[in-house]
C-alpha positions as CSV (number, residue, x, y, z in Angstrom):
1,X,-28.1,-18.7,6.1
2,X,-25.0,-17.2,7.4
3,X,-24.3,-14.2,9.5
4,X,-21.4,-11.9,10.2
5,X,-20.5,-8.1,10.6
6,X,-18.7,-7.9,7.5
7,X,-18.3,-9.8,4.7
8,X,-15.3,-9.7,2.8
9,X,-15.3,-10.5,-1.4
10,X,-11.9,-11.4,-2.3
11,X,-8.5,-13.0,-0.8
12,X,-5.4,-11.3,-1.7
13,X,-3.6,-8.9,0.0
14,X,-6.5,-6.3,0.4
15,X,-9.1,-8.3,1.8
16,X,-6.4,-10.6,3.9
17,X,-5.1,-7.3,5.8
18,X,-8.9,-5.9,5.9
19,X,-10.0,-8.8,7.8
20,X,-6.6,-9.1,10.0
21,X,-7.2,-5.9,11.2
22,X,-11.1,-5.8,12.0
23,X,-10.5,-9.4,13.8
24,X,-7.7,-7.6,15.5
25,X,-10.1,-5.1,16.7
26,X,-12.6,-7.6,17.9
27,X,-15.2,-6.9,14.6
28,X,-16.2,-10.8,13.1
29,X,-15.7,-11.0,9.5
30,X,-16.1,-13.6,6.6
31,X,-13.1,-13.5,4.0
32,X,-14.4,-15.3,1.1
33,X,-12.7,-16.2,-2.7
34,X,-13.4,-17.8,-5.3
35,X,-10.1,-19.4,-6.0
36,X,-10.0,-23.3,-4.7
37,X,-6.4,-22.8,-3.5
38,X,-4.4,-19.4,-2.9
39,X,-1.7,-18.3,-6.4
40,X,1.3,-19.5,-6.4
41,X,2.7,-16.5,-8.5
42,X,2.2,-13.0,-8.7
43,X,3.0,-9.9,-10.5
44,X,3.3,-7.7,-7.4
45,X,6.6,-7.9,-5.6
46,X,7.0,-5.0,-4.3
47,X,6.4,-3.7,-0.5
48,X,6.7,-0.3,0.7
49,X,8.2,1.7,4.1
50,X,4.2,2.7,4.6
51,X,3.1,-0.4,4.6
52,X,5.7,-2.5,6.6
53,X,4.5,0.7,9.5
54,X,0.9,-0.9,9.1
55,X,2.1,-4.3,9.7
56,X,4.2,-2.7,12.7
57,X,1.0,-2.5,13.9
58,X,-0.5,-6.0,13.9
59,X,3.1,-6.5,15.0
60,X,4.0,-8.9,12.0
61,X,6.9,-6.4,10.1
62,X,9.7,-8.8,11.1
63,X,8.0,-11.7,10.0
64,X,7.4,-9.5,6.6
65,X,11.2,-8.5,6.5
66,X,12.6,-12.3,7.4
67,X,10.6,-13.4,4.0
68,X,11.6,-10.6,2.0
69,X,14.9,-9.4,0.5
70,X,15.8,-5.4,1.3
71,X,18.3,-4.0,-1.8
72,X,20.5,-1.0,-0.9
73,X,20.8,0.3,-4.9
74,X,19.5,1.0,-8.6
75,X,21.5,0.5,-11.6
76,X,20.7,2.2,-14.9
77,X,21.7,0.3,-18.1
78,X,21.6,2.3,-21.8
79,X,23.1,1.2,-24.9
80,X,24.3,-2.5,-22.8
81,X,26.7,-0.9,-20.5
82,X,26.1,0.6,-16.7
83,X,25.9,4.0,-16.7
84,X,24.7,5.1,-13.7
85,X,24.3,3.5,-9.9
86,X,21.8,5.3,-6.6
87,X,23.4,3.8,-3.5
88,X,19.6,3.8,-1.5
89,X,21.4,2.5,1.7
90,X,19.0,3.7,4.6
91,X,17.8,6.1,2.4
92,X,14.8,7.0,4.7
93,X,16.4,6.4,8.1
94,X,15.3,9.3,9.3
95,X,11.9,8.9,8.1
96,X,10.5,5.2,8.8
97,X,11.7,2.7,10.8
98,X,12.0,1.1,7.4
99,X,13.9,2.9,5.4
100,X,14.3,0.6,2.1
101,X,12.2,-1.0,-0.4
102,X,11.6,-4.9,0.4
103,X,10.8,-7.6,-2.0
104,X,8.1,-9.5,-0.4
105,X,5.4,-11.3,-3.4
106,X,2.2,-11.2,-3.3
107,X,2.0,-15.1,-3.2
108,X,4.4,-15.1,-0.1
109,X,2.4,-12.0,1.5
110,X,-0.9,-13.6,1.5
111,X,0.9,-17.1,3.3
112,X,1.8,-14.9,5.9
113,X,-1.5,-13.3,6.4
114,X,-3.6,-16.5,5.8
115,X,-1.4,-18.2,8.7
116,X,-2.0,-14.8,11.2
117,X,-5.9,-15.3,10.5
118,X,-5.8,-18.6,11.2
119,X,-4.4,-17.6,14.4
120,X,-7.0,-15.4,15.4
121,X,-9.7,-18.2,14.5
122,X,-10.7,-17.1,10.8
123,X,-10.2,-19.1,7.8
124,X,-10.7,-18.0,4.3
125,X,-13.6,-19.7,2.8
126,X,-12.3,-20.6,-0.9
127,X,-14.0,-22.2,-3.6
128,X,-16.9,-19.8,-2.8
129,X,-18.0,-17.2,-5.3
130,X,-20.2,-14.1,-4.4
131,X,-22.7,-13.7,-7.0
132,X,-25.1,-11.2,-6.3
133,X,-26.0,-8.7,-3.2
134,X,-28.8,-6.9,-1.7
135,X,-28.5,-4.1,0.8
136,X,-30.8,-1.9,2.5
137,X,-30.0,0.6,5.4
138,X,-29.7,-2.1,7.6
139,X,-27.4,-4.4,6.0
140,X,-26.1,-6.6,2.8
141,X,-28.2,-10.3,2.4
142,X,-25.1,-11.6,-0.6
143,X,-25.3,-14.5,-2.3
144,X,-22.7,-17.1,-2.5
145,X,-22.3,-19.8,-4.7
146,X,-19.6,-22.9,-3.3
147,X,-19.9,-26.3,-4.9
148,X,-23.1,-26.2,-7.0
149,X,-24.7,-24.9,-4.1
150,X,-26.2,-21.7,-3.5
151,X,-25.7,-19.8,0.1
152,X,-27.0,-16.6,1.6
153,X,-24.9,-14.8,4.0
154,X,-25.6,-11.6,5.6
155,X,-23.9,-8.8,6.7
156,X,-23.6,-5.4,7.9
157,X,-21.1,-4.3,5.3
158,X,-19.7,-5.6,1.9
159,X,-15.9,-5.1,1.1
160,X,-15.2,-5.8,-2.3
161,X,-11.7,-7.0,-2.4
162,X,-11.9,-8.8,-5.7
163,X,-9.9,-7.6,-8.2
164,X,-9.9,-5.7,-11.3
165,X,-13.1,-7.4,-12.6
166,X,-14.9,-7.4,-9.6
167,X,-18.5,-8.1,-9.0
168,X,-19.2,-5.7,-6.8
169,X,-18.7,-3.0,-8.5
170,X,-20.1,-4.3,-11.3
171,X,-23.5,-4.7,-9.1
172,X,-22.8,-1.0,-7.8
173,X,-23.2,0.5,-11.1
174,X,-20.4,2.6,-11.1
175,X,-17.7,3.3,-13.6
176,X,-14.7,2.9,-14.6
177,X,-13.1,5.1,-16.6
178,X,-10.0,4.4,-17.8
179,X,-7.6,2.8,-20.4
180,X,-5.0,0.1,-21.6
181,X,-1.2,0.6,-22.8
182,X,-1.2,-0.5,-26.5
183,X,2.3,-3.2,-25.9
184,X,1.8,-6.5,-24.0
185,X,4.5,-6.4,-21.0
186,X,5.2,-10.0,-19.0
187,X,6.8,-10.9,-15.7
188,X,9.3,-13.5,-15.5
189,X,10.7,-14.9,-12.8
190,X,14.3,-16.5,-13.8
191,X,17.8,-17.7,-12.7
192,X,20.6,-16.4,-14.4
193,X,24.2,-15.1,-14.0
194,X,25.5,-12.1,-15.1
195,X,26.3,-8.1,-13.6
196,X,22.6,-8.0,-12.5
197,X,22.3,-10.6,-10.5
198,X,24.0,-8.8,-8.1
199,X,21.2,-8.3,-4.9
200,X,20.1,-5.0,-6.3
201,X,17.5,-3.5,-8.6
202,X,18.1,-2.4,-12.3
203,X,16.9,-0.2,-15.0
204,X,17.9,-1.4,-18.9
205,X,17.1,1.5,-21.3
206,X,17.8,0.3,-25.2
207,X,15.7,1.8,-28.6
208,X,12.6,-0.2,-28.4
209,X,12.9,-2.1,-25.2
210,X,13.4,-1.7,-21.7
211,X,13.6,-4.3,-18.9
212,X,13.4,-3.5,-15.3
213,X,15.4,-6.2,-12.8
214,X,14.4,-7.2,-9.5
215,X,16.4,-9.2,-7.2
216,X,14.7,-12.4,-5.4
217,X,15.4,-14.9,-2.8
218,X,18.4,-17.4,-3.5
219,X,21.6,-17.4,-5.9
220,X,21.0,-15.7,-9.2
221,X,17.1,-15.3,-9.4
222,X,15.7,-12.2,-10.4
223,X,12.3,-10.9,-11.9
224,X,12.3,-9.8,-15.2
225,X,9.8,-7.6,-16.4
226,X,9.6,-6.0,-19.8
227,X,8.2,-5.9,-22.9
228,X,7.3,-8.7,-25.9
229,X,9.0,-7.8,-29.3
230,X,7.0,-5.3,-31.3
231,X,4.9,-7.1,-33.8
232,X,4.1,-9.9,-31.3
233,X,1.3,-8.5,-29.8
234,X,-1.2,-10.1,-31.5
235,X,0.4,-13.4,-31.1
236,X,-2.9,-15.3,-29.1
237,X,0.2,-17.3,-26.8
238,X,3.1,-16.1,-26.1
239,X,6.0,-17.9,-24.7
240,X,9.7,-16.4,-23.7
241,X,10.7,-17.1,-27.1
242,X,8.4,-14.0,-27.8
243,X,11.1,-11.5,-25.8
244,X,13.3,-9.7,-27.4
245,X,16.6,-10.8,-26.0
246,X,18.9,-8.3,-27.6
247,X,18.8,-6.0,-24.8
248,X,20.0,-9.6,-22.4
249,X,22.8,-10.3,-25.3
250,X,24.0,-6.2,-24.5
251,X,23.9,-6.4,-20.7
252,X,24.9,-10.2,-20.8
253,X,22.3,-11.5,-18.8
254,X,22.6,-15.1,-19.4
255,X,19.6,-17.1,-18.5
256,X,19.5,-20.1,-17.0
257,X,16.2,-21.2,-16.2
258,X,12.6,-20.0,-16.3
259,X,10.6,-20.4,-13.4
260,X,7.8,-18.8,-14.3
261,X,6.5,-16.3,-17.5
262,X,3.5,-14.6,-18.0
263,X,2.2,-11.1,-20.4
264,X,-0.3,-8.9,-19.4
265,X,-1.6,-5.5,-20.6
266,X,-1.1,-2.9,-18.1
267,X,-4.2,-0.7,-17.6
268,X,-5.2,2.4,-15.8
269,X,-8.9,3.3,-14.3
270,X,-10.1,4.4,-11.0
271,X,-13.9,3.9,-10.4
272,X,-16.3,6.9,-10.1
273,X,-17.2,6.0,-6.3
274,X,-15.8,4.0,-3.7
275,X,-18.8,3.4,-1.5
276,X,-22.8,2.8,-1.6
277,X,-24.3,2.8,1.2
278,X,-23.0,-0.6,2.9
279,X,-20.6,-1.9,0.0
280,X,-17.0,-0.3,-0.1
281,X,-14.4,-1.0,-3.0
282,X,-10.6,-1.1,-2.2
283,X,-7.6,-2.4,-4.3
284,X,-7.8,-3.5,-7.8
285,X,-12.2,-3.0,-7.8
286,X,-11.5,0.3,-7.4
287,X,-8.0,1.0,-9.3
288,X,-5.8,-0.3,-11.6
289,X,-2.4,1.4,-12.5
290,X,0.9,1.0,-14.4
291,X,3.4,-0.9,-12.5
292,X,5.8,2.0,-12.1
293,X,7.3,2.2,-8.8
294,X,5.5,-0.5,-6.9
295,X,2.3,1.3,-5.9
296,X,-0.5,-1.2,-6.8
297,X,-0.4,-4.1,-4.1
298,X,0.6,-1.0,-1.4
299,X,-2.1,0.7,-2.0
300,X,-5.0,-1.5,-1.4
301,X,-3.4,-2.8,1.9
302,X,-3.7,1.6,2.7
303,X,-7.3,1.1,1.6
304,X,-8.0,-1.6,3.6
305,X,-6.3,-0.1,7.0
306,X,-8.2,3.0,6.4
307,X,-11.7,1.6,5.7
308,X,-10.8,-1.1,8.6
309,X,-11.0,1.1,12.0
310,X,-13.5,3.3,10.9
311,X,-15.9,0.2,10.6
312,X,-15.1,-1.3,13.9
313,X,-15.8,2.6,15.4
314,X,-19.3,2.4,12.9
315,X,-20.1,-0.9,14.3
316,X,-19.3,-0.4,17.8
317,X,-21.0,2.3,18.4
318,X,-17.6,4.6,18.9
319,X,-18.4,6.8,16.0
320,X,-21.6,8.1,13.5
321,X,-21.8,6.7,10.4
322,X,-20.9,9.9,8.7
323,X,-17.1,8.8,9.6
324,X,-17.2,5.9,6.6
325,X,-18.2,8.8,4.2
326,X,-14.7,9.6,5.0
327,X,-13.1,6.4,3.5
328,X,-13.8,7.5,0.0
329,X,-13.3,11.1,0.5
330,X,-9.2,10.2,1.5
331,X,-8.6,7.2,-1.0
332,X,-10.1,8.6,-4.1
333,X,-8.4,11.3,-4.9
334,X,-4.9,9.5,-4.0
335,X,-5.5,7.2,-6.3
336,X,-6.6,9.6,-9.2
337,X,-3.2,11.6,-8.1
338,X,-1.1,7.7,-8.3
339,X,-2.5,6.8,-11.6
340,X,-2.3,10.4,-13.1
341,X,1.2,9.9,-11.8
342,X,2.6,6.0,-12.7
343,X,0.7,6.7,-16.1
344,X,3.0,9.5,-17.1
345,X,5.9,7.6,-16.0
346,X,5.1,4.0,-17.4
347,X,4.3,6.3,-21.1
348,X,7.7,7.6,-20.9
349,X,10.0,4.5,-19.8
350,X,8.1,2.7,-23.0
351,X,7.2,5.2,-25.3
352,X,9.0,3.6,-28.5
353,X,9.1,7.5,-30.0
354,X,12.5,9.2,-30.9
355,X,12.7,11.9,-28.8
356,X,11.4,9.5,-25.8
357,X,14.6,7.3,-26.6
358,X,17.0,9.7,-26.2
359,X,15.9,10.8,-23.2
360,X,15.6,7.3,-22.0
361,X,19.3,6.7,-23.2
362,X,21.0,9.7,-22.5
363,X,19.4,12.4,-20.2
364,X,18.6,10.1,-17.1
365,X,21.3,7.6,-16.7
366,X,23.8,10.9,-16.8
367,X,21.4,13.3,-15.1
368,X,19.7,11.3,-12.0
369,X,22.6,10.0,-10.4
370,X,23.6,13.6,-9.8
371,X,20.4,15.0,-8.7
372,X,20.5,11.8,-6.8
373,X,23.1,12.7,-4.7
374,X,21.4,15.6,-2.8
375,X,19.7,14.9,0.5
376,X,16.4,16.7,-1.0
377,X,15.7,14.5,-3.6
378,X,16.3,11.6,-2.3
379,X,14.2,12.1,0.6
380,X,11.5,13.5,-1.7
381,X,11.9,10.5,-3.5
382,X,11.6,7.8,-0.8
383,X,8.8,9.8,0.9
384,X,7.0,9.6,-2.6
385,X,7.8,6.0,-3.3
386,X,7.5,4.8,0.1
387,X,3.9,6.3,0.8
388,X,5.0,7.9,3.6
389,X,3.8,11.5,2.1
390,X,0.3,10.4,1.5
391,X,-1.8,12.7,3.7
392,X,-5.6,14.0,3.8
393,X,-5.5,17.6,4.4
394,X,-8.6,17.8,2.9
395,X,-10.8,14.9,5.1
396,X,-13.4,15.8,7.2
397,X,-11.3,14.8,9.7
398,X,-8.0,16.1,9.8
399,X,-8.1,19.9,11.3
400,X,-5.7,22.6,12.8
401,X,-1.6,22.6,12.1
402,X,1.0,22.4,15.1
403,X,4.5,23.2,14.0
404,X,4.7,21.5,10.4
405,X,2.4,18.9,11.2
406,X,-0.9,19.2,10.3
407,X,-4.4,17.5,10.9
408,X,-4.3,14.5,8.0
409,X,-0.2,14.1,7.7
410,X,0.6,11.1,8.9
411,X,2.4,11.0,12.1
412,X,5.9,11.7,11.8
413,X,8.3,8.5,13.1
414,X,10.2,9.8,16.7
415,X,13.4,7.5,17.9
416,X,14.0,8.0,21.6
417,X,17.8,7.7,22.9
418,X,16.7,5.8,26.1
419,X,13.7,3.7,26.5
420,X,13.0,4.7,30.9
421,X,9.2,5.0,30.7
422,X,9.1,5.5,27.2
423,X,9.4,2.8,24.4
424,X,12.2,3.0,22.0
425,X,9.6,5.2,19.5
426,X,6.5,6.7,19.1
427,X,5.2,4.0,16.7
428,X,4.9,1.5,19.7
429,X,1.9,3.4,20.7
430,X,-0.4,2.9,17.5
431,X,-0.3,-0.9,18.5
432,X,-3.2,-0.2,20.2
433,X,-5.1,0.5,16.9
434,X,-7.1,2.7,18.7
435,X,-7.4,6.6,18.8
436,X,-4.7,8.6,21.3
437,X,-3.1,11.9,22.2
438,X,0.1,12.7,21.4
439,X,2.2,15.3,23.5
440,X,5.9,16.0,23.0
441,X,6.8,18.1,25.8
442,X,4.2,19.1,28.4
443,X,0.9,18.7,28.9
444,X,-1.6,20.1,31.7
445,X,-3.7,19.0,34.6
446,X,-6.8,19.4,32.6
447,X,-5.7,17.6,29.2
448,X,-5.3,14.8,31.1
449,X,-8.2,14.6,33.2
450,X,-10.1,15.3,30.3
451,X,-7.9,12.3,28.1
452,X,-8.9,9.8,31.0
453,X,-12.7,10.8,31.2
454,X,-12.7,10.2,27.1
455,X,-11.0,7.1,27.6
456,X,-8.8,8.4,24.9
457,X,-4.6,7.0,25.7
458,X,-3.0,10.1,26.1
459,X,1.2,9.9,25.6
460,X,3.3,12.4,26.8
461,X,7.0,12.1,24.8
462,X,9.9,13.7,24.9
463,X,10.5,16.9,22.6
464,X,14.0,16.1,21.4
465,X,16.2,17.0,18.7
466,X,14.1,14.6,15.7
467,X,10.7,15.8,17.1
468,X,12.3,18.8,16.2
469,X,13.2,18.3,12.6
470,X,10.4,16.2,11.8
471,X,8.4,19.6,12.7
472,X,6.6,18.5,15.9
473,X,6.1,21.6,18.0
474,X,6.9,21.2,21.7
475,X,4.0,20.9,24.2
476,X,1.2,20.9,21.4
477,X,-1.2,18.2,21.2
478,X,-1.6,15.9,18.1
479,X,-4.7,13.6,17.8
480,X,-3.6,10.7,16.2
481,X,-6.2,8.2,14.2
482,X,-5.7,4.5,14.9
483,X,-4.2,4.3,11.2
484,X,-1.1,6.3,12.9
485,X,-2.3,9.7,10.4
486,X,-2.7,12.9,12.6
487,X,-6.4,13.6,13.1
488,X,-6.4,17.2,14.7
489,X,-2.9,19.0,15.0
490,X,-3.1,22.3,18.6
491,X,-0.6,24.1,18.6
492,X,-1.7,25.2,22.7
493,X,-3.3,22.6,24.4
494,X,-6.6,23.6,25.1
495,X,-9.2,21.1,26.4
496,X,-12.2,22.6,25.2
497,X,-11.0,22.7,21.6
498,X,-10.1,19.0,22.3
499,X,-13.0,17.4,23.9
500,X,-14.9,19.3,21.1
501,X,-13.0,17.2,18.1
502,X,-13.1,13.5,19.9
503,X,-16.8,14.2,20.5
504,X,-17.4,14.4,16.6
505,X,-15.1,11.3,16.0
506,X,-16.3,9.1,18.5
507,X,-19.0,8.9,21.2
């Protein structure tokens, strides 16, 4: 029999960054998966400006951004000919210290994690297969099966990371209400010439098909993705001969080689619960959604960083276990809100109906470049996209507003002009993964007498002219969680009111 504070079901990207970041915090975990040897290909491609901030954190963004390929601009295609372009540039430079969209696989993703757990000591244990659990209020005694043999490991918490048909939340008895899209979509991953291979992303909008292009490492490759020919779909294997390759003859996209192909059917389902007791669900165990707009991958690595410190402040002592009650409250009904959302988007950019096409056709590749060009939507858009607007206003946690900011935003990105005493921006701070005060301005005597008796990092910034427009009010206090989101927002810094909040989030 094994032993460890928490087990971890499940190796990609969700469980990899769950166990990076409760090593990081000194919490022992066991990652396990049942896969002898880590994919080699993935669907997900996509990473976002929230998540690159996470791995800011760990302080592994620029080995994240080295590996990945940034593109500047969107192309929309209709009837084979280019009629509209978004120049994304630093769309959100004002917003994220990342203000672009980055390419980064899955496969290439979980290389880079693998190796930084290695570095901390902890190895993923593959070709081992969790087949059953039992928990009481104490812990989880799981069993494992790895080579023929059966193991038992125990644990003070379960975190099912694996997948879309995962066993843990088959074992939790919850549901999973949901659906599928009636067409088969695939992935391809290809080299080719042609307008599109061009660095940037693309949008091709014909009758009855529709192909989105992303651009990939090295001369001419892309990934396809898009939809087999109508009629196919029961086809038991389908091969690239199954696409319908009008819509590369009208854009001519000429293909070169196929590196990799593979159909799926895109579903959409979030499970009823997220927690039991000791046993959480994050990623694909607890939501599946359309591809649209690259929110799958990203959003399990935000379940995982939000689940992650609240068990090391569980385990440690730091907090009541009330706070994990928390975890399910803030992720559930984001991903309700994501799947409501990418569902009605996905239904529109392949709905095969008349009225559908024309829109598809006409209306947007006129329509969005020129809403595009005002500063509103496009930062409404990257914040969307880019995670950066998911907030928790309605979390146990988050209390009070200062300014704009309120308790459960996440904490707006500040530049400084000078570095002096300061770092070069406010971000450098949530390094510490740990809880801290935020000032921009001036603070008092008392609030930091009372800062060092809690043992709480207090930071006193300066107020200047993008505190101001991201809405930070000068000389209020912000409590900032260790996952960078604002925990209590005073607009007066009073240190009653303060010592009363970081006595109910940690001891």
């Amino acid at each position: 029999m094994t032993s460890t504070q928490v087990l971890i079901a499940g190796a990609g990207p969700t469980g990899l960054v769950l166990a990076l970041w409760l090593t990081r915090m000194g919490i022992s975990v066991r990652i396990i998966d049942k896969l002898e040897a880590p994919s080699t290909t993935t669907r997900a491609i996509v990473m976002q400006a929230r998540n690159l901030e996470f791995y800011h954190q760990l302080g592994i963004s620029h080995l994240a951004i080295r590996k990945g390929v940034a593109f500047n601009a969107v192309n929309l295609w209709a009837h084979g000919k280019k009629m509209g372009h978004l120049s994304l540039g630093d769309i959100g430079k004002n917003v994220s210290p990342y203000p672009y969209v980055l390419i980064f696989p899955q496969d290439a993703q979980e290389q880079l994690l693998t190796a930084q757990l290695a570095k901390a000591g902890v190895t993923v244990d593959r070709g081992t297969e969790l087949v059953s659990y039992l928990q009481t209020d104490k812990g989880v005694t799981a069993k494992l099966h790895k080579a023929g043999k059966t193991e038992t490991c125990k644990a003070l918490y379960l975190a099912g990371c694996d997948g879309a048909h995962s066993v843990v939340r088959k074992q939790m008895g919850v549901t999973f209400p949901g659906g599928e899209y009636e067409r088969i979509f695939y992935v391809a991953d290809v080299t080719c010439t042609g307008p599109i291979a061009n660095g940037e992303m693309h949008g091709a909008f014909d009758k009855a098909d529709f192909l989105i292009i992303f651009p990939m490492k090295g001369k001419g490759n892309v990934r396809l993705v898009g939809t087999i020919k109508q009629g196919q779909e029961q086809t038991e294997e389908l091969k690239w001969e199954d696409v319908s390759q009008d819509i590369f003859d009208r854009t001519s996209i000429e293909v070169q080689a196929v590196n990799w192909f593979s159909t799926y059917k895109v579903h959409h389902r979030v499970a009823s619960h997220f927690r039991d007791n000791k046993v959480f669900l994050l990623g694909d165990a607890g939501h599946i959604h359309s591809p649209v707009g690259g929110q799958g991958m990203n959003t399990g690595i935000g379940d995982a960083v939000n689940l992650a410190w609240k068990l090391r402040d569980v385990i440690t002592g730091a907090a009541p276990e009330p706070l994990l009650d928390t975890y399910e409250t803030e992720r559930i009904p984001f991903a309700n809100k994501l799947v409501q959302t990418t569902d009605k988007a996905f239904r529109f950019v392949s709905s095969t109906g008349a009225v559908a096409q024309q829109v598809r056709q006409r209306v947007v590749p006129n329509m969005v470049p020129m809403l595009f060009r005002a500063a509103s939507v496009r930062n409404l858009l990257f914040r969307t996209v880019s995670q950066t607007a998911i907030n928790y206003p309605d979390s146990a946690l988050s209390i009070g507003k200062a300014g704009e900011i309120k308790g459960g935003d996440r904490l707006p990105w500040v530049k400084f002009a000078s570095a002096g005493a300061h770092k070069k921006d406010n971000f450098e701070s949530l390094k510490t993964l740990r809880w801290q005060v935020h000032c921009y301005g001036k603070t008092t005597d008392e609030i930091k007498e009372l800062c060092a008796e809690k043992h709480v990092k207090l930071h006193v910034f300066p107020h200047n002219a993008m505190a101001k427009k991201a809405g930070i009010k000068p000389n209020a206090l912000y409590v900032v969680r260790p996952d960078g989101y604002v925990g209590m927002a005073q607009s007066f810094a009073d240190a009653e009111t303060l010592a009363g909040y970081l006595d109910t989030v940690s001891r």
